[in-house]
C-alpha positions, 0 to 999 in steps of 0.5 A: 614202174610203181602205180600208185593210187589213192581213193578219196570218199566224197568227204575227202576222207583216205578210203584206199590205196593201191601199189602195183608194178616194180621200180626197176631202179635198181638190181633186186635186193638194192633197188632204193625206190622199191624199198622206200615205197614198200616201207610206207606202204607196209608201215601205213598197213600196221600203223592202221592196225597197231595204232589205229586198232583197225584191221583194213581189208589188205591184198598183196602178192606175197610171192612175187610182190608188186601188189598191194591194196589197202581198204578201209572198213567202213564200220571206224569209231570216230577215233579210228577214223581220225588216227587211220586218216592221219597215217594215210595222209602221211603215207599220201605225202610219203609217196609224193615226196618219193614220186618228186625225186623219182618219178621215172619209177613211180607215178601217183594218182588221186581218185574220188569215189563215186 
């Protein structure tokens, strides 16, 4: 199972998310609900990067996979801050979407920052 998890600042703002743990759901190479997650996931990473001109702080296991975070720096210009919270949301309501047909693979939780 994928374990999705989004952290909200105290404003409401996207800070994080993190994604560990295999679908299953799938032989490997056709598994459809790894490769969906995956590719918003990575695509949310370079979109912070490319058309935010942000560099998150990111960790992942290249070798094995399943493991991904993504944090936000607190440093954004205004901006910055707008255009990442944009693709966050939208990466937020990608995983919703993918959580609502698949749920026996992947779970999604929202957490708020202390």
């Amino acid at each position: 199972m994928i374990r999705a998890q989004i952290q909200r600042d105290q404003a409401g703002n996207i800070v994080f998310f993190g994604l560990t743990g295999h679908a299953d759901a799938g032989p490997y190479g056709s598994d459809i609900v790894c490769a969906a997650v995956s590719a918003v996931a990575i695509g949310a990473v370079n979109g912070i990067e490319q058309i935010a001109k942000v560099k998150p702080l990111v960790t992942m296991d290249a070798e094995a996979g399943g493991h991904l975070e993504c944090r936000l720096p607190a440093d954004l210009t205004v901006d910055q801050a707008k255009t990442a919270q944009v693709i966050l949301a939208n990466l937020a309501l990608s995983l919703e979407s993918i959580v609502a047909d698949y749920a026996d693979y992947v779970t999604l939780k929202y957490k708020v920052e202390a």
